[in-house]
C-alpha positions as CSV (number, residue, x, y, z in Angstrom):
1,X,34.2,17.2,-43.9
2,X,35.5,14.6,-46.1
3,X,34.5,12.6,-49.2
4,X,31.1,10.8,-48.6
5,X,31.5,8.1,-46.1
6,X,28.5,5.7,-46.9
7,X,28.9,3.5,-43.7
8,X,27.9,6.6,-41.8
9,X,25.8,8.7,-43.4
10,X,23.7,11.4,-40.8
11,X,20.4,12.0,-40.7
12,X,18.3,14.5,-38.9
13,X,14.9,14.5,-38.2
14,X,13.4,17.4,-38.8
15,X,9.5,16.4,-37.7
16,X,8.5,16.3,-34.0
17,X,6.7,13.1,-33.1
18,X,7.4,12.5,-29.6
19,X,8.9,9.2,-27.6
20,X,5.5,7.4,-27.5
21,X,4.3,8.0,-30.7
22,X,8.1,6.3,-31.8
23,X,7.1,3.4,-29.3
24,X,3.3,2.8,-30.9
25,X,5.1,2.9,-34.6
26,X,7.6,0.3,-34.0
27,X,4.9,-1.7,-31.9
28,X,2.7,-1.2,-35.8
29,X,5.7,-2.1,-37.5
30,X,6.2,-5.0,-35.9
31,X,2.4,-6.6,-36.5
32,X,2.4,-5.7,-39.8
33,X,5.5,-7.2,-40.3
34,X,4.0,-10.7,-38.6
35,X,0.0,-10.6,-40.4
36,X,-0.9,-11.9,-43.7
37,X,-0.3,-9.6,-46.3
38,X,-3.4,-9.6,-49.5
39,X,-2.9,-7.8,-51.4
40,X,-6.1,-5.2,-52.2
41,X,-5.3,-4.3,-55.7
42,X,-2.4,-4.2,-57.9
43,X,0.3,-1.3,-57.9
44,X,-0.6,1.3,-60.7
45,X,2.2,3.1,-62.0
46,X,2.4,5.9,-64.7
47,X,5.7,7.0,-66.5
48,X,7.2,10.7,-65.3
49,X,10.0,11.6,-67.1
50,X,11.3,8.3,-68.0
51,X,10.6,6.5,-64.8
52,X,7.9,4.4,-63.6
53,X,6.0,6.2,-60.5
54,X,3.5,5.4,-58.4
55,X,0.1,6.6,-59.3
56,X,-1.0,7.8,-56.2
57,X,2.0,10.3,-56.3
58,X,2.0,11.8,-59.8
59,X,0.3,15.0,-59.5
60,X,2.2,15.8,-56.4
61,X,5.4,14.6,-58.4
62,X,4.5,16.7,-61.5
63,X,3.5,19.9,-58.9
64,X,6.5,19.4,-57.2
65,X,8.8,19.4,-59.9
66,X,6.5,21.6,-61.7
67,X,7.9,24.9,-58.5
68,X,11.6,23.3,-58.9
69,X,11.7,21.4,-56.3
70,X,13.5,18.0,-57.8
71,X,11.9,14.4,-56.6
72,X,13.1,11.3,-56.9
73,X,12.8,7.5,-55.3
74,X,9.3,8.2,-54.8
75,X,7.1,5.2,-53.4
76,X,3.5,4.8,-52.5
77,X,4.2,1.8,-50.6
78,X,7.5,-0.1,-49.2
79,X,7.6,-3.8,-48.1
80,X,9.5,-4.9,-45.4
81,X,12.4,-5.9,-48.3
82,X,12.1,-2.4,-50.2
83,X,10.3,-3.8,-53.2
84,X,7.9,-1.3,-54.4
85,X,5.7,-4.1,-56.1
86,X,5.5,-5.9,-52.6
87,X,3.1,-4.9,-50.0
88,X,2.8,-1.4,-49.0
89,X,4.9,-0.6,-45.4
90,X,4.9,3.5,-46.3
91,X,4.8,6.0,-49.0
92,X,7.9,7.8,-49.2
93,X,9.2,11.1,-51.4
94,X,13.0,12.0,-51.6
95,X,13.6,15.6,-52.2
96,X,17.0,17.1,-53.5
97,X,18.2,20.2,-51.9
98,X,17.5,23.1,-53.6
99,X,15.8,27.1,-53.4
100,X,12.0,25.9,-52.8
101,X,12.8,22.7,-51.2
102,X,13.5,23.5,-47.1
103,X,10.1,26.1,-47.8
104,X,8.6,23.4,-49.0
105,X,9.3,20.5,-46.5
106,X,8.6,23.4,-43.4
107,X,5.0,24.3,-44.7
108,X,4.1,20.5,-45.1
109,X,5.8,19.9,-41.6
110,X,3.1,23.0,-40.9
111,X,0.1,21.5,-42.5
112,X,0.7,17.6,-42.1
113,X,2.0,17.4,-38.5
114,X,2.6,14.2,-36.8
115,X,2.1,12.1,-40.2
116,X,5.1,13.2,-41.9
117,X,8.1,12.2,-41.0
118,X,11.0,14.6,-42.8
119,X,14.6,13.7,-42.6
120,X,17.6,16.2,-44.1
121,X,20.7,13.7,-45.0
122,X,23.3,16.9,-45.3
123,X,26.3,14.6,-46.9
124,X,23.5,13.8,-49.7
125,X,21.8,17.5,-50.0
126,X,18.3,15.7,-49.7
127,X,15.2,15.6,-47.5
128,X,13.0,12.2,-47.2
129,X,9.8,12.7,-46.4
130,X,7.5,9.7,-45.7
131,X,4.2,8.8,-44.1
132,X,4.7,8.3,-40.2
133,X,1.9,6.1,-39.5
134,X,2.3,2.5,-41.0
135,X,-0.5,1.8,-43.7
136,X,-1.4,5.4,-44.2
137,X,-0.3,5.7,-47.7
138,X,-3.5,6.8,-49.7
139,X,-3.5,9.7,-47.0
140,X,-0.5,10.7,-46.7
141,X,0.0,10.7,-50.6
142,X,-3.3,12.9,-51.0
143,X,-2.2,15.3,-48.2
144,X,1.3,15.7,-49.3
145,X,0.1,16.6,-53.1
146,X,-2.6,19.2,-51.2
147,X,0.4,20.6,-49.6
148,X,2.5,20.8,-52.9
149,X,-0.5,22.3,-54.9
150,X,-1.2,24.9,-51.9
151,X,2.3,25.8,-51.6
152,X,3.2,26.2,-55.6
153,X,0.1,28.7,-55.4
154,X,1.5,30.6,-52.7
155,X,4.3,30.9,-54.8
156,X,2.3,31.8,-57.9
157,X,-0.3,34.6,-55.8
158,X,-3.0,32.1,-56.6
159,X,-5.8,32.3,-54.4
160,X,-5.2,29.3,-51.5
């Protein structure tokens, strides 16, 4: 394979939500995109390592990077124009490739199911994992840090 062509860059999906469940998000996707949007409360952030992050995913951040497994473009909530600050579409981690990481991404694919989406990009060594089900951020961000916390204590012997 060649240098990086960015016009065509592969993704496989690695999670197993079948044909409807793809028809019933893009049906969701397609209402939320037409509704009103209010927003609830405003984004929190904290600083990680000299970025701003969304609250809601700093402990599984700090776990996460904590076992070696490297995050970044972490988002508790996407608008329809990717602007983090806008109204919240999906929570979203990217994962660089690395020791821990495909362990990592298969036991949450274990223990998550249906509500996480995972995507490997080979040219760009990473994995994207993001909430399947449109407006499940708070969840999906509580059960992916449950998933990183269980899985850095399998790692350590702790007591799961």
């Amino acid at each position: 394979m060649g240098a990086l062509d960015s016009d065509r860059i592969e993704e496989v999906v690695l999670s197993g939500q079948d044909r409807p469940l793809w028809i019933k998000r893009r049906e969701e996707l397609a209402a939320w995109a037409e509704r009103d949007k209010t927003a609830r409360s405003p984004k929190r952030t904290l600083a990680y390592e000299g970025e701003e992050v969304d609250a809601e995913l700093y402990a599984c951040l700090r776990v996460l990077n904590g076992i070696g497994v490297r995050t970044e473009f972490s988002c508790a909530g996407v608008s329809v124009l990717d602007e983090p600050e806008d109204h919240s579409l999906y929570a979203y981690v990217t994962l660089h490739e690395g020791p821990r990481t495909r362990p990592f991404v298969d036991y949450a694919l274990g223990r998550m199911g249906r509500r996480l989406l995972a995507v490997w990009e080979p040219q760009r060594e990473r994995y994207d994992l993001s909430s399947f089900y449109i407006g499940h951020n708070r969840s999906f961000c509580l059960l992916l840090e449950d998933c990183a916390r269980k899985f850095a204590a399998g790692l350590t012997g702790a007591k799961r």
